[in-house]
N, C-alpha and C positions, 0 to 999 in steps of 0.2 A: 725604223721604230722611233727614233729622237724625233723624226719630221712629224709624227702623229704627234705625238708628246707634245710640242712647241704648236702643236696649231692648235691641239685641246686647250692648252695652257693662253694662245691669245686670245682665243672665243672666250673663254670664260671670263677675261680680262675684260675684254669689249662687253660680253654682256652684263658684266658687275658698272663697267663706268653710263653705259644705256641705261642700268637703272636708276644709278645716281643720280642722272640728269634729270630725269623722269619724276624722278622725287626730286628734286629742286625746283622744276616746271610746278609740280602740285605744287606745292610751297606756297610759289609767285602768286601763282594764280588767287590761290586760298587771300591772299596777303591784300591784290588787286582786287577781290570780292570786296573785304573788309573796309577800303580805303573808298569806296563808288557807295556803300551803302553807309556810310560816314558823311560823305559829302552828301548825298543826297538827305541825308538826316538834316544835315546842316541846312543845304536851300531848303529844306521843306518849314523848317523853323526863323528862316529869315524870310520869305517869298509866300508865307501865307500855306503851305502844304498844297501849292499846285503842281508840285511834282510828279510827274508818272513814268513807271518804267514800264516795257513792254517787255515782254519773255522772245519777239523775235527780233527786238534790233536792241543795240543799245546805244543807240547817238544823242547828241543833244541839241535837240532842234528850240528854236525862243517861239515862246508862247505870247500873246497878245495880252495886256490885264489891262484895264481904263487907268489904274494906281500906278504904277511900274511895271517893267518889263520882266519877266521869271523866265527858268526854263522848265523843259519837260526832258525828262530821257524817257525818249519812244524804240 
């Protein structure tokens, strides 16, 4: 009966610290949105707003301008 008791008791353990993580993960993430749509506020205000994001990549590839060189996250 203790052995049931001790393995209920670490499941619950693990799956209280899984969610912790889980929510730490959102956090980041949320945190890493804010700081990419920041910077890209930033180049789009120094660079002329030749900025563009695509919804299926997000890299940052350089775009060609006859003025200076900009990027784009595609």
């Amino acid at each position: 009966m203790q052995t049931s008791q001790y393995r209920s008791f670490n499941l619950k353990k693990t799956s209280e610290r899984n969610q912790k993580v889980l929510d730490q993960l959102a956090q980041l993430r949320e945190k890493l949105k804010q700081k990419q749509q920041q910077m890209e506020r930033s180049f789009a205000a120094s660079n002329g707003s030749l900025i563009r994001r695509s919804r299926n990549n997000g890299t940052v590839n350089p775009v060609s301008d006859k003025s200076h060189e900009t990027f784009a996250i595609v």
